[in-house]
Every structure is written in structure tokens, then in C-alpha cells.
C-alpha positions as CSV (number, residue, x, y, z in Angstrom):
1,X,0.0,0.0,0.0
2,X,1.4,3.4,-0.7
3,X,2.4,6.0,1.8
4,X,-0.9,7.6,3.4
5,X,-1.6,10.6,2.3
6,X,-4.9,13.4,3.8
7,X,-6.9,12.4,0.9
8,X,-6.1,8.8,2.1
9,X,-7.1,9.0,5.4
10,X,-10.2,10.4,4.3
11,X,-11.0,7.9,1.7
12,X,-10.7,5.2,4.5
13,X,-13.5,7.4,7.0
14,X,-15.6,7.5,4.3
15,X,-15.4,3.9,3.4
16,X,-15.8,2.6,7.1
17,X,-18.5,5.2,8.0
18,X,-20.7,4.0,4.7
19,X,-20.1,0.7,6.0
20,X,-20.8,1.1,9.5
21,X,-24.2,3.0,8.5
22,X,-25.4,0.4,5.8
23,X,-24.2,-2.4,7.4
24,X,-23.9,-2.1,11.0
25,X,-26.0,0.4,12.0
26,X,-28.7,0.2,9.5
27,X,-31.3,-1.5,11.5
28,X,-30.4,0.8,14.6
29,X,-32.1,4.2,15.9
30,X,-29.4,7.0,15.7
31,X,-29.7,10.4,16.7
32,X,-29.1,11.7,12.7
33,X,-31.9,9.5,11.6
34,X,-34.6,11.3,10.1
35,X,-37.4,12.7,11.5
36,X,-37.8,10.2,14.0
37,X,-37.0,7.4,12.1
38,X,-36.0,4.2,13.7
39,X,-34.0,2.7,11.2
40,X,-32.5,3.3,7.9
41,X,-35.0,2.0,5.4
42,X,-37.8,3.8,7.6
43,X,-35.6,7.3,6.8
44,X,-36.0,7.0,3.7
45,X,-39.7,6.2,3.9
46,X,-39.8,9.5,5.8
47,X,-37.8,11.8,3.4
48,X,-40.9,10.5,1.2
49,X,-38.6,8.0,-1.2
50,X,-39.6,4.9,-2.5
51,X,-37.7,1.6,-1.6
52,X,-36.2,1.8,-5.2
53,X,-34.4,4.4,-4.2
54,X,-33.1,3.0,-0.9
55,X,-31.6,0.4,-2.6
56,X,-30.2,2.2,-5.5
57,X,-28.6,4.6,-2.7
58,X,-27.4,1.7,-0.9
59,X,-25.9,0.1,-3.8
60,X,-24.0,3.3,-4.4
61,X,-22.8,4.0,-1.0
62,X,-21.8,0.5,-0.3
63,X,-20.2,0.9,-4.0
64,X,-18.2,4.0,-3.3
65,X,-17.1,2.8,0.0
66,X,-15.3,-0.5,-1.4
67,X,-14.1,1.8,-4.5
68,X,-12.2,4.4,-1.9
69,X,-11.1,1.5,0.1
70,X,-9.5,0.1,-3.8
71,X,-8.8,3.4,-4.9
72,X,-5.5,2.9,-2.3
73,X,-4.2,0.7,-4.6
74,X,-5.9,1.4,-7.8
75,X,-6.2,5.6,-7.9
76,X,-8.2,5.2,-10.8
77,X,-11.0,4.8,-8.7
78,X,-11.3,7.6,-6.6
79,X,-12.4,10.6,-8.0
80,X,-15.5,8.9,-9.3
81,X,-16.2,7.3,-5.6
82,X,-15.5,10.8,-4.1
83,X,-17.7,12.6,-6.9
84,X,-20.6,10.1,-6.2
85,X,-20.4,10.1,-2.4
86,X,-20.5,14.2,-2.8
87,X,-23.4,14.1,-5.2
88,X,-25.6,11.5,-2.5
89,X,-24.6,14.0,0.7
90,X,-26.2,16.8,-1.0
91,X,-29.2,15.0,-1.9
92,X,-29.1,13.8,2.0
93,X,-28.8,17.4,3.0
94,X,-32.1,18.6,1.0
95,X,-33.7,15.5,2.2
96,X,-33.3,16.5,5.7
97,X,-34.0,20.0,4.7
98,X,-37.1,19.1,3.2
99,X,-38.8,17.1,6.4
100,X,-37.4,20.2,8.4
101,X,-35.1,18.4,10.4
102,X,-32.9,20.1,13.0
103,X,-29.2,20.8,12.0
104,X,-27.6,18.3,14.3
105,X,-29.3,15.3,11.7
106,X,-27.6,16.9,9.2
107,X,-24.0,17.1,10.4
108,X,-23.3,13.5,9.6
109,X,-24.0,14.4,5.6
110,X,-21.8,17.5,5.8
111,X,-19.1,15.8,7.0
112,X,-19.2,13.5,4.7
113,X,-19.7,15.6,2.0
114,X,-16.8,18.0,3.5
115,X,-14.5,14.7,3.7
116,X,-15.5,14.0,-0.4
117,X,-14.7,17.0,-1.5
118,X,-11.5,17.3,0.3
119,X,-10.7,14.0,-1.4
120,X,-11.8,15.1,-4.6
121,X,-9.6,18.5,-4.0
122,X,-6.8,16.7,-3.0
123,X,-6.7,14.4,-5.5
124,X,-7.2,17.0,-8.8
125,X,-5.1,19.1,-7.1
């Protein structure tokens, strides 16, 4: 594996934060949940979204996450995970905007979308 670099460190966040949320956590009441959902699936059922769309989300976080985690050895990979991961924390940020949530439930996507476009930054730079 190459020396670790910032964009590095934040490609391996992201990656273990989509999986802990999609994988771990999903089934689990969080304070960033929407509205007061319970549970993953039930957040998106809250934001008004169709289970198409919670699996299609899901399929491109979990994506992304295993394509930053590659991207260490295969840079290639990268900017499109980073770009993807940006473009899904700014549709969670109108989400929450759009069910009026507080701006603690939102912190979680603006981190992550802070962390992505670091990484993106970093790595056009």
C-alpha cells in the first residue's frame, strides 16, 4: 500500500463510516436518523422516497465505500467514488431540509460531504 496521504485517510473514513451506517448500523435508531425514524430504510420512507431508491442509494454507498477502500491501490477509482459520495450527501442534505429536520441530523452528511470533496480536491489538485 502506498504511503498515506490526507486524501487517504479520508477515503478510508468515508469507506468505514458508509459501511458502518449500511451495514452495522442500519437496523439501529441513531440520533441523525430522520425525522424520528427508527431505522435506515424507515428514513428513507420518511424523506418520502420509495424503496427503489433506498436500494439504489445503498448500492452506491456501499459501491463507493469498497471503490475508496481500492482506490488505495488502484487511484483510478477515486475521484469517481469521491464525486458520487458528494453528489448523495447533497441530496441527504435537501432531504433533511425538506422534512425540516434540526441541523444536528444533518452534520453527519456535511461531513461526509466535506470529507469528499476534500478527497476530490486533494486528488485533482
Amino acid at each position: 500500500m502506498p504511503p498515506l496521504d490526507l486524501a487517504s485517510v479520508l477515503q478510508i473514513i468515508l469507506a468505514l463510516g458508509l459501511i458502518n451506517v449500511w451495514l452495522v448500523r442500519s437496523g439501529k435508531a441513531t440520533a441523525y436518523r430522520g425525522r424520528s425514524s427508527t431505522n435506515l430504510k424507515d428514513e428513507f420512507a420518511a424523506y418520502g422516497l420509495p424503496d427503489a431508491v433506498f436500494y439504489l442509494v445503498g448500492a452506491l454507498k456501499l459501491g463507493s465505500a469498497a471503490a475508496l477502500l481500492a482506490g488505495l491501490w488502484y487511484p483510478v477509482l477515486v475521484l469517481p467514488a469521491a464525486g458520487v459520495l458528494a453528489g448523495l450527501m447533497v441530496g441527504a442534505l435537501l432531504m433533511h431540509i425538506k422534512v425540516k429536520d434540526p441541523l444536528l441530523k444533518s452534520l453527519p452528511a456535511l461531513a461526509m460531504l466535506g470529507m469528499s470533496t476534500t478527497v476530490l480536491v486533494v486528488k485533482l489538485g
